[in-house]
N, C-alpha and C positions, 0 to 999 in steps of 0.2 A: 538418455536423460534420467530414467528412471535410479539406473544403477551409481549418477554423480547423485541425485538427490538423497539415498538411500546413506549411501557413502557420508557425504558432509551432515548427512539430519545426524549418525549414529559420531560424528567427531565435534558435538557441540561442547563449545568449553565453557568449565565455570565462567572465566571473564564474559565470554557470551551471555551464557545464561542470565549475571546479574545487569549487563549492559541492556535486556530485556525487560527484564526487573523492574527496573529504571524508567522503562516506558508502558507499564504501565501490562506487560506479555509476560504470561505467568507458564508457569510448565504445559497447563492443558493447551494451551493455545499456541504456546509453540511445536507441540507437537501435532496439533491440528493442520497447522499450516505446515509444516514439516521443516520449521524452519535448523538452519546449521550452521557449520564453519566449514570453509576450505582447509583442510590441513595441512601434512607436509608433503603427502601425492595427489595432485591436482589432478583432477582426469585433465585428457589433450585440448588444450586451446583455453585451460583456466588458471595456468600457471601463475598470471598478472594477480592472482584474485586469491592469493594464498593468504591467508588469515582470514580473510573478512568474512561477514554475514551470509549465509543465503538463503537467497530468499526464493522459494520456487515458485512459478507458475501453476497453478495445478488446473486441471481441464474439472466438468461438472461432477467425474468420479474418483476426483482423488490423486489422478494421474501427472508428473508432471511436464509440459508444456516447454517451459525454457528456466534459467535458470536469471536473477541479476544479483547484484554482490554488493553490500554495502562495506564501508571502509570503518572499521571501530576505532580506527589510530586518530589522537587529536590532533591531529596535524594539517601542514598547508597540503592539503591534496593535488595538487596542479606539479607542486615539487617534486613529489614521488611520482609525476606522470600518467597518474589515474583521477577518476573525479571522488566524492563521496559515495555517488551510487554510479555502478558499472554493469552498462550491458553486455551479450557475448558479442562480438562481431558481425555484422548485416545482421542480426535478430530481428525480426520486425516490430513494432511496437504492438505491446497488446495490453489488454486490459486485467487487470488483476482481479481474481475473484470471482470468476463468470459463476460459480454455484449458486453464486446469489441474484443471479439474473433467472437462472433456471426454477430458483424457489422463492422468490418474491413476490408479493402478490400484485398491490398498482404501484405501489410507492417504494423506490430505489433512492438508496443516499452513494454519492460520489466523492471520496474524498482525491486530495492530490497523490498522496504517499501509501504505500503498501504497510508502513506499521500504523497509522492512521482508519485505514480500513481493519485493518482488526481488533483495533480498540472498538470500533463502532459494533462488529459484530462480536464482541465480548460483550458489549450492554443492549445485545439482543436484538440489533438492525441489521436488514439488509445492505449490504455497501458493497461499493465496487472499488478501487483507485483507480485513476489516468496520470502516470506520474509526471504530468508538467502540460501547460498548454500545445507545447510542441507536437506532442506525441497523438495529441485527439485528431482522429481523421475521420472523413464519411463513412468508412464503414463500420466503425465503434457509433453514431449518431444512429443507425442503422441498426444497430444491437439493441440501443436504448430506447428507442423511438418508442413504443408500444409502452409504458410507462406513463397513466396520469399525470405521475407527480415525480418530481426528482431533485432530492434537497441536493445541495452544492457546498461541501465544506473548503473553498478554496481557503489557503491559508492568508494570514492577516499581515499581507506585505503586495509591492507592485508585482512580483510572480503571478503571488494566490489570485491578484485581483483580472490580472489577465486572461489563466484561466476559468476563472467564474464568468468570465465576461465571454469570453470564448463557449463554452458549454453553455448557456445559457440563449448565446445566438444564435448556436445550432439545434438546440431542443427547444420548441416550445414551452412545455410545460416541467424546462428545469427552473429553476430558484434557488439562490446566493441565501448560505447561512450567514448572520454576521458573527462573526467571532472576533476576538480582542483581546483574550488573555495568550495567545497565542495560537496554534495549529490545534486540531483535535486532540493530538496524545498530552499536549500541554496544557489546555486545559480539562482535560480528565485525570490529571496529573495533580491541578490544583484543588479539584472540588467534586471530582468523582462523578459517575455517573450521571448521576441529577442533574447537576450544570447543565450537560450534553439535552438533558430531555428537556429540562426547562427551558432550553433555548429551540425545539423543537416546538414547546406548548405554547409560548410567546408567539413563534412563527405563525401558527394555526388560528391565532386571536384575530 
């Protein structure tokens, strides 16, 4: 895994890059997270996953864990046979971001999306993503459990609302951000940073 991560971080393409851009993931942070492109030799069993994103998994030192692939084409995804985000086959679900569980102090924020949580930890939050309610199982509630506080950025649709509602029944001491101008990157997209906190210092009132 090491040697696809290495491979696609060093074949990132301009379209990537600005497709990044866009959301708000600047150079430092892309190469933090090591994120890349598939290019034109896919390591084995990533063939389906040529052009797109990736986005790796990385364990508390940097290492990476599994690999998932987001699709940059605007198109009906279902058409082409793939979804927008793609996992590798039987992968098991896991949590994006564990660093931030290892270096957090009580208070952990959980967004849905992997480029989501790294908006948050660009404006200096601990975050983790669970990319969908599906994916949250007992032994991730387990991981988190030992956390006072646990903000919940589900996104502002019946998805996001499921899973907020979902994590939240499983932790005690999670809690529903509300948002409204859309998901995390969209609105730190629209008002920057700030927003993000002042809807944290609203919460705390």
């Amino acid at each position: 895994m090491e040697e696809a991560t290495s491979a696609y971080q060093a074949a990132l393409t301009p379209g990537a890059a600005k497709y990044l851009l866009g959301r708000g993931i600047g150079r430092e942070e892309a190469a933090t997270h090591r994120l890349g492109v598939v290019g034109e030799h896919p390591f084995p069993g990533h063939e389906r996953f040529r052009g797109m994103l990736a986005i790796p998994y990385l364990d508390r030192n940097g290492m990476p864990l599994t690999i998932r692939f987001r699709c940059l084409e605007d198109h009906d995804h279902r058409a082409h046979f793939h979804g927008k985000y793609n996992s590798i086959k039987d992968d098991p679900p896991r949590i994006f971001g564990v660093d931030s569980i290892h270096e957090a102090g009580d208070t952990l924020d959980i967004t849905e999306g992997e480029l989501d949580r790294i908006i948050l930890r660009k404006i200096g939050l601990y975050a983790v993503a669970l990319p969908g309610a599906s994916i949250f199982q007992g032994r991730h509630r387990r991981m988190l459990a030992g956390f006072n506080r646990l903000r919940v950025w589900g996104d502002p649709d019946d998805a996001g609302a499921e899973f907020t509602a979902k994590v939240c029944r499983a932790l005690r001491s999670a809690k529903g951000m509300r948002l409204t101008a859309g998901d995390v990157t969209d609105t730190y997209m629209q008002g920057g940073a700030q927003v993000l906190l002042d809807l944290i210092r609203e919460d705390d009132q």
